[in-house]
VOTORTI-682888 format. One line per 2 residues: number of its first residue (from 0); their letters; for each residue x, y, z of N, C-alpha, C. Coordinates in steps of 0.05 Angstrom, whole numbers. Each point is the difference from the previous one (the first is absolute). Layout:
# VOTORTI-682888
NUM = A = X:Y:Z:X:Y:Z:X:Y:Z  ...
***
This chain:
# VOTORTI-682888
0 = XX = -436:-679:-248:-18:18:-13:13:8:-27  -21:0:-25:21:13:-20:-17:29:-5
2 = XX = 26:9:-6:-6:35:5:13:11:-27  -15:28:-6:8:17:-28:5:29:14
4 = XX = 25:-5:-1:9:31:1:-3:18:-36  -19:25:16:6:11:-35:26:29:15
6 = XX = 9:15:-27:9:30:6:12:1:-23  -7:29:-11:12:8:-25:27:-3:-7
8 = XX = 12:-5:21:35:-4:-5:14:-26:8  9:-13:-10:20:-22:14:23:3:-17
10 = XX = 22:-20:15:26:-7:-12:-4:-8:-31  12:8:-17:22:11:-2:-5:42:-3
12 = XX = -23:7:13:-7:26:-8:-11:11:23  12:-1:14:-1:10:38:12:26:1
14 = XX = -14:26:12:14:19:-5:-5:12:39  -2:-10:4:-20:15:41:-11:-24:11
16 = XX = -1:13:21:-2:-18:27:-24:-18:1  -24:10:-12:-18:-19:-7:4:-26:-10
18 = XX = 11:2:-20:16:-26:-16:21:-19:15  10:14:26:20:-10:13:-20:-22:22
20 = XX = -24:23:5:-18:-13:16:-10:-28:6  -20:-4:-37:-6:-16:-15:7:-23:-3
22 = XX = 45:3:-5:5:-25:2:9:-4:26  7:7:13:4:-8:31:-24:-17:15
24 = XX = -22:-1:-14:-28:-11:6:2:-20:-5  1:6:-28:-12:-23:-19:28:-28:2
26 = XX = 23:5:6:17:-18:6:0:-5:28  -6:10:18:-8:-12:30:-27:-20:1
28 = XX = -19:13:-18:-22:-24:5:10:-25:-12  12:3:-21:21:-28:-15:11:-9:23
30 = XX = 20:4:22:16:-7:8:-30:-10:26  -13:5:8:-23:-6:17:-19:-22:-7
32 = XX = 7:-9:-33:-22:-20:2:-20:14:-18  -1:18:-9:-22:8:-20:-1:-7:-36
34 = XX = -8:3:-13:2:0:-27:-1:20:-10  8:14:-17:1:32:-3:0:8:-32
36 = XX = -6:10:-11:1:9:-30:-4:32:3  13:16:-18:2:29:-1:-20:7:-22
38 = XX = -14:30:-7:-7:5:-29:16:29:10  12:3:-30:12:26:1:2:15:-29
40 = XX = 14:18:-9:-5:11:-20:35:1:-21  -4:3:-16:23:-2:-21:1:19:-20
42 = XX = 22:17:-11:0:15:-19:-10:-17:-24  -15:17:-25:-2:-20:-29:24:-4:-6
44 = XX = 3:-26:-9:24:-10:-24:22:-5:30  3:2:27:16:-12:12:-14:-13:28
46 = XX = -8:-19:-6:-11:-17:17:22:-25:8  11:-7:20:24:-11:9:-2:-30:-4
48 = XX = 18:-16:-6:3:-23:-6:-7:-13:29  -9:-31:-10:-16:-18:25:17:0:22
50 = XX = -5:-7:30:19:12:22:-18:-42:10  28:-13:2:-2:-19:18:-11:11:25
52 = XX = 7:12:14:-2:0:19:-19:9:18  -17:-3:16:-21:12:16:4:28:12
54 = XX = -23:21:-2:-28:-6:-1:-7:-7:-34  -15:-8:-8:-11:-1:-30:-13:24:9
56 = XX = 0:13:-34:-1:31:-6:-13:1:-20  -18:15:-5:-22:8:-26:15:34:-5
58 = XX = 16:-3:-32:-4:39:1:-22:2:-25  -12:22:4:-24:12:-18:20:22:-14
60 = XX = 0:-3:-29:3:30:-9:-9:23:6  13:13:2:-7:35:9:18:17:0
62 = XX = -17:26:-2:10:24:-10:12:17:22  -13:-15:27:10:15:21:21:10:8
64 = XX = 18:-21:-4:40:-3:1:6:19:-14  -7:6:-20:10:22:-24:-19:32:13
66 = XX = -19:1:16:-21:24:3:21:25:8  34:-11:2:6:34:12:9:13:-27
68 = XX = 0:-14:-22:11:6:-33:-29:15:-13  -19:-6:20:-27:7:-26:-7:39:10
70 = XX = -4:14:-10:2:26:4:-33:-1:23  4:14:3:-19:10:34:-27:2:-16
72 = XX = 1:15:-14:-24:4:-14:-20:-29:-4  19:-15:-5:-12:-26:-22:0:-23:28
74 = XX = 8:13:20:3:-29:28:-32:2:6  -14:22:5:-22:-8:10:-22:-18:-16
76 = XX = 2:10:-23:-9:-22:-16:2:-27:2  24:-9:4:16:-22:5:-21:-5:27
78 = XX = 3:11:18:-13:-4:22:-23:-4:3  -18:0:-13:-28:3:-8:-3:-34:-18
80 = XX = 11:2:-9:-1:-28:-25:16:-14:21  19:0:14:7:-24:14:-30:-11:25
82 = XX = -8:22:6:-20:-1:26:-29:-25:-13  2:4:-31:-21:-15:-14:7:-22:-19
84 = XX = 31:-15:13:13:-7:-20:-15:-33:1  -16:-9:-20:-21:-16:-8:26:-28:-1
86 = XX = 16:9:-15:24:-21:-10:8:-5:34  23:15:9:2:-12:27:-18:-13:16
88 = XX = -21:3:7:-25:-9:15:10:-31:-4  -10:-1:-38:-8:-24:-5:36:-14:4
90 = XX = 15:6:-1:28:-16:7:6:0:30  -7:8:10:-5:-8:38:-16:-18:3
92 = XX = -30:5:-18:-12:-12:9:0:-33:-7  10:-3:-21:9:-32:-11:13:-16:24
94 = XX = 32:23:0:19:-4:18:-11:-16:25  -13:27:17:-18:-16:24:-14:-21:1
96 = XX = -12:-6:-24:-22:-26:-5:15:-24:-1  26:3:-12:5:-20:-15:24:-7:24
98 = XX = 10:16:21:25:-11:23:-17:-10:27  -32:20:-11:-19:-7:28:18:9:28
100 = XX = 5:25:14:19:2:18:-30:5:22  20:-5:29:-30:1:20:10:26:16
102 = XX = 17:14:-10:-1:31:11:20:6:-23  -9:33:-14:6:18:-1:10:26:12
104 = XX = 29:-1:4:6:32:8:19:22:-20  -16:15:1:4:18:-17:13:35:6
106 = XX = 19:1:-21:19:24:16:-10:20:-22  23:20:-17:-10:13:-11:-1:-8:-31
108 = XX = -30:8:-10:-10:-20:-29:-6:19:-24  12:30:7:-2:13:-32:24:-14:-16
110 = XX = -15:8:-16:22:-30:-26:-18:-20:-14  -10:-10:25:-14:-16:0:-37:4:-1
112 = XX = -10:26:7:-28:1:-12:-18:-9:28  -10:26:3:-21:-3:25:-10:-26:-1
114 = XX = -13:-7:-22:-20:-14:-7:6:-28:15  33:2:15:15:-32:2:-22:-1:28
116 = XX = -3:19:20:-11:-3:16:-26:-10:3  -24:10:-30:-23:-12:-3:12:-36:-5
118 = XX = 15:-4:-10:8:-30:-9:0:-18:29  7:12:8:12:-15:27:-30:-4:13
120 = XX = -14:23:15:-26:-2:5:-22:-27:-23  -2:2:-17:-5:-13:-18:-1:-32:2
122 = XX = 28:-4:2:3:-26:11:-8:-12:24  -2:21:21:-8:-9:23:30:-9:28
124 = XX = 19:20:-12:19:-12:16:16:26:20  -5:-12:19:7:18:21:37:13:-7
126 = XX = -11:36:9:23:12:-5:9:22:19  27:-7:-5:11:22:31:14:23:-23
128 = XX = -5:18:8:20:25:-19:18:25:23  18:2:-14:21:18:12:2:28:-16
130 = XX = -11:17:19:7:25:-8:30:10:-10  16:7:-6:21:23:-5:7:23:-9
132 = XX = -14:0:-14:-8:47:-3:-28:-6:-3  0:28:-17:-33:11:0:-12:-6:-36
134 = XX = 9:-21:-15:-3:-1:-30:-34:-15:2  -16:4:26:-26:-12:-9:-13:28:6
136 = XX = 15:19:0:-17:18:18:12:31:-29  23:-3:-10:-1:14:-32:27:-16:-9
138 = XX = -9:8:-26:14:-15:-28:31:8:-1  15:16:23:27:6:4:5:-13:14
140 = XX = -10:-14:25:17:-16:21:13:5:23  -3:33:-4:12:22:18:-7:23:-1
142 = XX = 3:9:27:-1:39:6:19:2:4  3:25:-4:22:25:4:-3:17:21
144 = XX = 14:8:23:2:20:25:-1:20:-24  -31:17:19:-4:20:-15:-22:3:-23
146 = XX = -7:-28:-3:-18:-11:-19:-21:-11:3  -11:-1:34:-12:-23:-7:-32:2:-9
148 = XX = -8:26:-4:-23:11:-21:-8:-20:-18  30:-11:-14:-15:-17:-19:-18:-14:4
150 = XX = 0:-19:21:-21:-20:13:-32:17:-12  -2:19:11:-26:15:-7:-1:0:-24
152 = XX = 10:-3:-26:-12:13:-25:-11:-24:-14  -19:16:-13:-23:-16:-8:4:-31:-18
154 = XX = 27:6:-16:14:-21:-16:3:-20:30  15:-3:23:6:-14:6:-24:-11:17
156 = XX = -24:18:11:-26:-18:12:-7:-18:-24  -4:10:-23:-17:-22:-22:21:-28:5
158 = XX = 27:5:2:19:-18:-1:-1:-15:29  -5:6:12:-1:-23:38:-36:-4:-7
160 = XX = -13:11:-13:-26:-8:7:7:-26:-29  10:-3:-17:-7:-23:-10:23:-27:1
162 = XX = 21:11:21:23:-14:21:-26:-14:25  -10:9:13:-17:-14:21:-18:-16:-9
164 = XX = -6:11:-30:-25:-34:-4:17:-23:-11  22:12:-10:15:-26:-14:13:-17:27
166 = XX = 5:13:17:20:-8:18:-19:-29:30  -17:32:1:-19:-18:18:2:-5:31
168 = XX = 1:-21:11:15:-4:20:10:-23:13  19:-10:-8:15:-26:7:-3:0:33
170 = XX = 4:-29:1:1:-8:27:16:13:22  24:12:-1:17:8:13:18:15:-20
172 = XX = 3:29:11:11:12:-13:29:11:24  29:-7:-5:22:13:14:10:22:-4
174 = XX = 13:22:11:4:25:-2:28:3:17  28:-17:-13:25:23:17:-6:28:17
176 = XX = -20:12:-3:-7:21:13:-26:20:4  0:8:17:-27:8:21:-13:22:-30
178 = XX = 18:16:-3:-1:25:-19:-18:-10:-22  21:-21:-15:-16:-4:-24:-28:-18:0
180 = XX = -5:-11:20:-23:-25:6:-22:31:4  9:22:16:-27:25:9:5:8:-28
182 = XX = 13:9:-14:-1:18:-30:-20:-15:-16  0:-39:0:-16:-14:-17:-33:11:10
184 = XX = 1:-7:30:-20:-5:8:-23:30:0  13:17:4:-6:31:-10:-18:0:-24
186 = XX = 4:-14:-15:-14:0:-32:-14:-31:-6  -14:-9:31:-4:-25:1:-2:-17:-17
188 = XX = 28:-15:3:11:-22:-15:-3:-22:23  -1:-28:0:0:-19:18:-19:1:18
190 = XX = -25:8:-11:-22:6:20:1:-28:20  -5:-32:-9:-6:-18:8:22:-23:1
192 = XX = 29:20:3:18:-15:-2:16:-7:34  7:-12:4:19:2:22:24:9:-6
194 = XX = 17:22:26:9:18:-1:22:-6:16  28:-6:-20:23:-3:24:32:20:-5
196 = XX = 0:21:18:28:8:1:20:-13:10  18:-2:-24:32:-28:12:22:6:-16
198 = XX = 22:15:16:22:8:-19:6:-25:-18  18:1:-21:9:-18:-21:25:-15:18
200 = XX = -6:-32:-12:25:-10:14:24:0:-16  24:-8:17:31:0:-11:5:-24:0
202 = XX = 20:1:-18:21:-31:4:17:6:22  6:0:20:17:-2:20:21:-15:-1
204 = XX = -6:-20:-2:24:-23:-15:21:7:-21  -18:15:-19:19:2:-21:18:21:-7
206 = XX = -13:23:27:5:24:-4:33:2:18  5:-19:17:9:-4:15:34:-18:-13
208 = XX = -13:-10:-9:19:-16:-25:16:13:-18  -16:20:-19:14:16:-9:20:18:11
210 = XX = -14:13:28:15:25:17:30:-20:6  3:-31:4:23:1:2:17:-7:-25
212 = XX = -16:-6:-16:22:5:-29:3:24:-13  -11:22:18:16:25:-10:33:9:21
214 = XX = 6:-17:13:13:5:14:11:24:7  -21:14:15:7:35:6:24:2:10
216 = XX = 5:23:-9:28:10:0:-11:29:13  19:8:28:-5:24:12:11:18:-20
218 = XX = -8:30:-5:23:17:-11:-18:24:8  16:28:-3:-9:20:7:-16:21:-7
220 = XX = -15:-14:-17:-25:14:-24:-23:-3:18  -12:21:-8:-36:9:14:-11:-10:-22
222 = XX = -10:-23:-2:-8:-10:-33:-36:-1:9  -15:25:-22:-28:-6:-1:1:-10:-25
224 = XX = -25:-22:-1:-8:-21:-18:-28:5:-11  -4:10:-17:-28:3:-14:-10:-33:-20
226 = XX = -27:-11:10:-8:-24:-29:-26:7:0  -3:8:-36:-17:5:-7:-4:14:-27
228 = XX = -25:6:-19:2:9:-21:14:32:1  11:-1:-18:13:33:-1:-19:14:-12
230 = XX = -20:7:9:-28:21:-6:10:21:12  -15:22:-3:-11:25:7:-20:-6:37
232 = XX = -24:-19:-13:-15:-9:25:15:-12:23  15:-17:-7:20:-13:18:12:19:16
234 = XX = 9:25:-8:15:14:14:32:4:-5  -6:-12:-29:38:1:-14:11:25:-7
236 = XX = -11:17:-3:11:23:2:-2:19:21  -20:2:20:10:5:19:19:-8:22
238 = XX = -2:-28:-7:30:-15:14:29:9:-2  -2:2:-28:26:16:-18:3:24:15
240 = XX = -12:22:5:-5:27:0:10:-2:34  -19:-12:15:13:-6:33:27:-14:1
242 = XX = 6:-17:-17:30:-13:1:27:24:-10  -11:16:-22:20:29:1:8:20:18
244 = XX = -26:-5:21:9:27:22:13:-37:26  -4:-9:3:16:-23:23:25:-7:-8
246 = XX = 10:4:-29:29:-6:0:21:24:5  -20:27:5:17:26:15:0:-2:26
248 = XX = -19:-14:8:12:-6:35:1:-27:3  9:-21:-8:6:-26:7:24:-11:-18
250 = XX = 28:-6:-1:20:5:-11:2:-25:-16  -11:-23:16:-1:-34:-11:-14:-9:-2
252 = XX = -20:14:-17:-34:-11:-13:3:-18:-25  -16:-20:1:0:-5:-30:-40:-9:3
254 = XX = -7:-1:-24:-26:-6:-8:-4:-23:-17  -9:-15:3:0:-28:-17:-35:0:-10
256 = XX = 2:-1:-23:-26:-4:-20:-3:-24:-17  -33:-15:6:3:-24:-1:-32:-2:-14
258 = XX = 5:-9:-20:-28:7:-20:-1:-3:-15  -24:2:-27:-7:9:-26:10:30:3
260 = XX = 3:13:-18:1:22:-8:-3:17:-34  -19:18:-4:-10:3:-25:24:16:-13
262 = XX = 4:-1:-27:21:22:-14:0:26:24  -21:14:-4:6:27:16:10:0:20
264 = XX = -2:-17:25:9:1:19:35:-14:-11  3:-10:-13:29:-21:-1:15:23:-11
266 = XX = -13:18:-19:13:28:-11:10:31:23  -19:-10:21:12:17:20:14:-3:11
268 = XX = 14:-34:2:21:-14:24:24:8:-23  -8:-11:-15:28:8:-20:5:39:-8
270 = XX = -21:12:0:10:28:7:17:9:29  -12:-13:17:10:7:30:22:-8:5
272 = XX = 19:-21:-24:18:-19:10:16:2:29  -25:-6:18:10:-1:32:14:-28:3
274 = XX = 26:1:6:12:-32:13:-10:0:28  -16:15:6:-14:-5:28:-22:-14:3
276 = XX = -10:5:-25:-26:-25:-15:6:-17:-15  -7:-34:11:3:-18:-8:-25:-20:-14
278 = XX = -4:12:-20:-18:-15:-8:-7:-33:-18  -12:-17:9:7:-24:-7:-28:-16:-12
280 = XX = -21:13:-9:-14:3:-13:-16:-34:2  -10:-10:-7:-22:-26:9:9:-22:12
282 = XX = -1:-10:25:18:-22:14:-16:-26:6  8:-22:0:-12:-24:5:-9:11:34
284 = XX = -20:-12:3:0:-3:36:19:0:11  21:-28:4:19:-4:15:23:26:-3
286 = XX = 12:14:-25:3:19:7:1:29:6  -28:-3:-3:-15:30:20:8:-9:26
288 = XX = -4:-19:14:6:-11:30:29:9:-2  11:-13:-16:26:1:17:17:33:-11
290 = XX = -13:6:-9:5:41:-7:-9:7:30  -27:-4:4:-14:28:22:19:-22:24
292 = XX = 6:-19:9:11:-7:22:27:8:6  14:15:-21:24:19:-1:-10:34:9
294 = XX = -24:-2:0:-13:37:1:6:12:21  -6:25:10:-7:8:31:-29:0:-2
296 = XX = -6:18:-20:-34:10:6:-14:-9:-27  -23:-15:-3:-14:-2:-19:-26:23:-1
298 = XX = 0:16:-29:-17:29:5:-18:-18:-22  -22:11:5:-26:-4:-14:-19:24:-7
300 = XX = 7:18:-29:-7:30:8:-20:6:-19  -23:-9:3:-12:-7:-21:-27:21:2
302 = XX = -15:7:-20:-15:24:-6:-19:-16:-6  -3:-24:5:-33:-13:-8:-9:-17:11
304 = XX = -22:-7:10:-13:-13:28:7:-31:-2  19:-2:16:8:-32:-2:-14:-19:20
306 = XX = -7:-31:-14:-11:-17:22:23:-7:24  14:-21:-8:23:-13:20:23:-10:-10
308 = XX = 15:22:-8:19:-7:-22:17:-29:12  14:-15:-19:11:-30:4:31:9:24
310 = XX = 8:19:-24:28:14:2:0:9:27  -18:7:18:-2:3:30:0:-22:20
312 = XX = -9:-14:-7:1:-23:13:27:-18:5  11:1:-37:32:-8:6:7:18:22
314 = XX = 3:28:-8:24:15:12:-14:-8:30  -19:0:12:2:-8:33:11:-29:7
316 = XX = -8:-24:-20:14:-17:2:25:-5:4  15:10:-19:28:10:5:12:19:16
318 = XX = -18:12:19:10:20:19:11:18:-7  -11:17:-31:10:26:-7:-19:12:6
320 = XX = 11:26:18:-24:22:-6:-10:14:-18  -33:6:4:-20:4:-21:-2:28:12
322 = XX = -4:19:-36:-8:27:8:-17:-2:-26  -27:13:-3:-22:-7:-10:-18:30:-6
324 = XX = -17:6:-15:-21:18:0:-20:-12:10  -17:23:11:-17:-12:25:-26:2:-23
326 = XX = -1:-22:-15:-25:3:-14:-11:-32:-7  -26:9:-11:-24:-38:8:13:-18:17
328 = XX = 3:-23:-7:-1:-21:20:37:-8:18  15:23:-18:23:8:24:8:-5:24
330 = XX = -13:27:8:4:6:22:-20:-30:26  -15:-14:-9:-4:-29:22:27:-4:-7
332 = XX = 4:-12:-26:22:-24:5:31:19:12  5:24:-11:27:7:17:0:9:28
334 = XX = -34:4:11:-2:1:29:4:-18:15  -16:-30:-17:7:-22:20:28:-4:2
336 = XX = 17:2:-21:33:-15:-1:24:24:11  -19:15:7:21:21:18:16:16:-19
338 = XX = -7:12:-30:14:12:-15:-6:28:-2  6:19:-11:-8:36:5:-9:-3:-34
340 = XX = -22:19:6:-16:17:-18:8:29:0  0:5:-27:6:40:-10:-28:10:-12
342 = XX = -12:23:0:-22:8:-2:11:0:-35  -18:-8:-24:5:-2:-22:0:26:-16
344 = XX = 17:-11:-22:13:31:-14:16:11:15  3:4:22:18:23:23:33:-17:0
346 = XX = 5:16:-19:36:0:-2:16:8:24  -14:21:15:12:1:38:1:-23:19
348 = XX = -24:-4:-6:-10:-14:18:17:-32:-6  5:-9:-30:12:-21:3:35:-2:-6
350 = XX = 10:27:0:34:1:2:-9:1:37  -14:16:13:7:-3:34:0:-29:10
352 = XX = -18:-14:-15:-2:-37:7:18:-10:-6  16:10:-20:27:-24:-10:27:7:19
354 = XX = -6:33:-3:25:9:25:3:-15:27  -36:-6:11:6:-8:25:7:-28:2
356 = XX = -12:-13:-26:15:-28:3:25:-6:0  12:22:-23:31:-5:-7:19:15:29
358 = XX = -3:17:13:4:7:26:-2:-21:27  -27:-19:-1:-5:-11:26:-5:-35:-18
360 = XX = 28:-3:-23:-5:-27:-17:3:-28:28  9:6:14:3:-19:18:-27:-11:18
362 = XX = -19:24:5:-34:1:17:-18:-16:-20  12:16:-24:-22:-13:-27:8:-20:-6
364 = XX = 25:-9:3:0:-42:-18:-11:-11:24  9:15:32:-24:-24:21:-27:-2:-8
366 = XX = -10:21:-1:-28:6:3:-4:-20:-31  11:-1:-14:-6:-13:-32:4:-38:4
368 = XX = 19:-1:22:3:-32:0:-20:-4:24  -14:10:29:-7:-9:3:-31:-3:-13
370 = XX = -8:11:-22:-22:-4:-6:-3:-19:-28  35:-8:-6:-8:-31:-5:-16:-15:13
372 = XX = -8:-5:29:-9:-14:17:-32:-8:-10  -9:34:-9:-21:-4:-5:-17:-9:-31
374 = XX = 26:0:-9:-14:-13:-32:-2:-26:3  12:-15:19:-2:-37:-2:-26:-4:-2
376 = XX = -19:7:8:-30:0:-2:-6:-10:-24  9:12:-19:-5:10:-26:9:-25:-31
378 = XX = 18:-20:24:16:-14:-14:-29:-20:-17  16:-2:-22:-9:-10:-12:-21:-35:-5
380 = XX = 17:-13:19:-19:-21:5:-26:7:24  11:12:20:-21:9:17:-30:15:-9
382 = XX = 18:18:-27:-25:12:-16:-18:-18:-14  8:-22:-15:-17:-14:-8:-25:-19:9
384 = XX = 24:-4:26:-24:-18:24:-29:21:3  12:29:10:-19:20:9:-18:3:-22
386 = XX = 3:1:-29:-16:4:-24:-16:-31:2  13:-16:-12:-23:-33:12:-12:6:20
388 = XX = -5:9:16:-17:-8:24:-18:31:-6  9:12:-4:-20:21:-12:-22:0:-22
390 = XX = 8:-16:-17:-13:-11:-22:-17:-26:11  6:-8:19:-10:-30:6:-24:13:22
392 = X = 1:23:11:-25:14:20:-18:6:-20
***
């Protein structure tokens, strides 16, 4: 089958788990026998030199890559003119005509211009799409605990009501999670689509590979591991703030931070100069793996409604335990894998979770390896079989 993966991000400009997703796909159906071509998006003036090597890749100029430099004021605009972007349409739509693919699946396509979705329809070629936040539903991509009003205001109905005609409803639409597939469906999106919840798969293989070229070394540090953007939403400063009161009762803490991070936040690590914080700022895959497989506890403390973060799935893979905010599509995936949830924002509530891990660390790495058992499911060739045959009903 030859197939077009689109998503606003690929290599060399991967910043989240989506993008991790994407290619984990799109190089398994390669390795399966498929033919595969990407469309993705590119800053102006750095569009990357030709790549021998498979998948073949289309990037579209766009402004998207650059959207956290453009001031707030001037993004929704942006957002508005991307949703009607006439130019993208017509460069998808060549694209598609001219590779002829006999499925489309499609991840997340701001960057790229609602309009890619009329293109696809257009042609006549069947399409599977993958949810991962809420960016068809408003022009941020995210709520905020405490926020989620916004949904209601009138800016963002005009904005999902002209997201559902562009969008439509593809053949099969997948959802990592129960949460975000009812949030779509709430503001009926996918009226006539088929409807499948299926966590995201792993490399198992590779994840496994790396864990032994980090060659862990026992030592006597309570090491929590944070990966992720150093925001406000994320929960980077309340992380900070809970990690000041745990190093007065835990004597051999250290915190490892693993991310992007904006000036402000990089100006507070260097005010705090804690040698208890280790921060190591944007890591290839392989070594994020082989960081959190040195951890005790991987915390996830985040203040804004997450689908199924990637970074969870390693840490159960690897048999570190997961401590998480119990918010969107969370709390499935850290209920199935046997990991603890803290009620979000609550700074009590998540120093008493780390205490009891770091107290009973021996209950928690069982409880954490045997629910390796249950991610093999998830492995990555198995997932692809399960997606073909879903696509093929």
């Amino acid at each position: 089958m030859r197939i077009c993966l689109i998503n606003n991000r690929y290599k060399p400009y991967q910043t989240g788990g989506a993008e991790r997703i994407v290619e984990l796909i799109s190089l398994e159906l390669i390795k399966s026998g498929h033919e595969v071509f990407i469309i993705s998006t590119c800053p102006y003036g750095k569009k990357p030199a030709g790549r021998p090597e498979e998948p073949k890749i289309y990037y579209l100029r766009s402004l998207f890559l650059s959207l956290i430099k453009i001031p707030k004021a001037v993004r929704f605009i942006w957002h508005m003119v991307d949703m009607f972007d006439i130019g993208g349409f017509l460069l998808v739509y060549r694209i598609l005509n001219r590779e002829k693919p006999d499925l489309v699946v499609s991840h997340n396509i701001k960057g790229l211009g609602q309009l890619s979705f009329l293109a696809i329809r257009l042609l006549g070629i069947e399409q599977v799409h993958y949810l991962h936040d809420i960016q068809l539903l408003h022009p941020s991509g995210l709520i905020l605990w405490g926020q989620e009003k916004k949904l209601a205001s009138r800016t963002a109905r005009i904005y999902r009501y002209l997201s559902r005609k562009f969008v439509g409803s593809p053949k099969l639409v997948i959802s990592p999670s129960k949460w975000l597939l009812d949030t779509h469906e709430k503001f009926n999106f996918f009226k006539d689509s088929r409807k499948k919840v299926l966590f995201n798969p792993i490399d198992l293989e590779y994840i496994g590979n790396e864990m032994v070229k980090a060659k862990l070394k026992k030592d006597n540090l309570f090491r929590l591991i944070y990966i992720g953007h150093m925001t406000k939403e994320k929960g980077f400063g309340f992380l900070l703030s809970a990690f000041a009161e745990l190093k007065k009762k835990i004597t051999g803490i250290e915190l490892v931070l693993i991310g992007n991070a904006p000036e402000e936040s990089k100006n507070i690590l260097i005010a705090n100069n804690d040698d208890k914080i280790k921060y190591l700022g944007f890591l290839p895959p392989n070594e994020v793996i082989r960081n959190m497989s040195r951890s005790s506890l991987f915390v996830m403390p985040c203040l804004n409604y997450e689908n199924s973060p990637t970074v969870i799935y390693e840490a159960v893979s690897l048999g570190v335990p997961v401590l998480a905010a119990r918010l969107g599509g969370i709390p499935e995936l850290v209920g199935h894998f046997g990991g603890d949830l803290f009620e979000p924002g609550d700074r009590s509530d998540f120093i008493k979770q780390v205490l009891w891990v770091y107290r009973n660390e021996a209950k928690a790495s069982l409880k954490a390896r045997r629910s390796r058992e249950l991610i093999k499911s998830l492995d990555i060739k198995n997932y692809i079989k399960l997606i073909i045959n879903e696509i093929d009903e």
